[in-house]
C-alpha positions in Angstrom: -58.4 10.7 33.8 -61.8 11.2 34.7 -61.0 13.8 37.2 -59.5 15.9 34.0 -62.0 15.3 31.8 -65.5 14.7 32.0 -65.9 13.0 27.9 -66.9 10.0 28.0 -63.5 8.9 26.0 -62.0 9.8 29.6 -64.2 7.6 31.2 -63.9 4.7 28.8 -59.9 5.1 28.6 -60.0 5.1 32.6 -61.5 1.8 32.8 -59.5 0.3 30.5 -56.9 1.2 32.4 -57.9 0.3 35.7 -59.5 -3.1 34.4 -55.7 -3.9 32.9 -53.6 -3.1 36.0 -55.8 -6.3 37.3 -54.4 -8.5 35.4 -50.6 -7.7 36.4 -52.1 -6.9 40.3 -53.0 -10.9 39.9 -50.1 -12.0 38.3 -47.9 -10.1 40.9 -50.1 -11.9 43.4 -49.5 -15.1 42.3 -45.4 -14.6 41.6 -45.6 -13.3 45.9 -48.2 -16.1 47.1 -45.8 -18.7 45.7 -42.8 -17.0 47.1 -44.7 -16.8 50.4 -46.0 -20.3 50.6 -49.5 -18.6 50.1 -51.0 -20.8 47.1 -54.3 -19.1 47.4 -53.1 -15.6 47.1 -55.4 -15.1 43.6 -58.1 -16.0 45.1 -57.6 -13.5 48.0 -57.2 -10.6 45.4 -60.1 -11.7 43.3 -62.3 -12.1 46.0 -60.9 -8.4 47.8 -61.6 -7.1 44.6 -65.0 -8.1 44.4 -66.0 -7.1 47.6 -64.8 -3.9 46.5 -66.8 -4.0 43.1 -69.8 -4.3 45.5 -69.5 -1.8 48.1 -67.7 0.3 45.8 -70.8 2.5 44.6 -72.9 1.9 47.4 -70.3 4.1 49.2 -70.2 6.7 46.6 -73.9 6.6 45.4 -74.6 9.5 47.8 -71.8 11.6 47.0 -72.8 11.4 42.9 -75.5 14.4 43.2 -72.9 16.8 43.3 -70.4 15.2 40.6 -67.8 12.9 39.9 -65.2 14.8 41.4 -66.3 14.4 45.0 -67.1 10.4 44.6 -63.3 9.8 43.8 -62.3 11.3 46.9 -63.2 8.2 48.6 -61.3 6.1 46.1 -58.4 8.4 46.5 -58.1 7.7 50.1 -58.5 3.7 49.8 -55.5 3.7 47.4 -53.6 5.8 49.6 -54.5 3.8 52.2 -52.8 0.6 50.8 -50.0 2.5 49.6 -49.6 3.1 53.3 -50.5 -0.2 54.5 -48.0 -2.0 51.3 -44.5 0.1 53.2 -43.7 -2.6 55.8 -45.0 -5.5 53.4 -43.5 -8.0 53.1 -40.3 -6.7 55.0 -41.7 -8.0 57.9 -41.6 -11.5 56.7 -37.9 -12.2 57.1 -36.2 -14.7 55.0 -37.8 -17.6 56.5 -40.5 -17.7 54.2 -38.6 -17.7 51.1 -38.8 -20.7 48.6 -34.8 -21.8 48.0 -33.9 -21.6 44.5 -32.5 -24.9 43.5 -29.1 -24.9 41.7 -29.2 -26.0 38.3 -26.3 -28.7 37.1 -24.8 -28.5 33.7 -25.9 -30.9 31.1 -24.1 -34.5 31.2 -23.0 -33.5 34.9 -23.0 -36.7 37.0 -24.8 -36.7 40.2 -23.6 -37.0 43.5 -24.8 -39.8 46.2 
């Protein structure tokens, strides 16, 4: 939005935004880490992520003097960078690392020993 617009309505909505797709990032990542046998999979996000919140804008700082619009180039090409990397993920896996889904009996069922 911000590379539309330069209000600062633009810039609040794009945060917004960006700051909510988190949340479903990290619930995503916590549905796959548990499907994976990976029970720290949050924490891996979270602590990517904040890496990322640090080196972020020392990256771009630089690029800033001449506008917005050439600091989000940089973003740009991370993104598209794990769009890239996310294609053979987690195909690659095989079904081996798949939690079974145990079958459910019907009510008053008896067990078998």
């Amino acid at each position: 939005m911000t590379a539309l617009s330069g209000s600062t309505a633009a810039a609040l909505g794009s945060a917004v935004l960006f700051g909510a797709t988190f949340l479903g990032v990290s619930s995503l990542a916590l549905a796959t880490g548990a499907q994976l046998r990976f029970p720290r999979s949050v924490a891996l996000l979270t602590g990517g992520n904040s890496v990322g919140q640090i080196l972020g804008p020392l990256v771009v700082a630089p690029l800033l003097r001449h506008g917005r619009h050439q600091a989000l180039l940089p973003a740009a090409l991370v993104v598209l960078a794990a769009a890239v990397l996310r294609i053979g993920f987690p195909h690659h896996m095989g079904r081996d690392h798949t939690v079974p889904v145990r079958q459910r009996q019907p009510a008053g069922a008896a067990t078998r020993s």
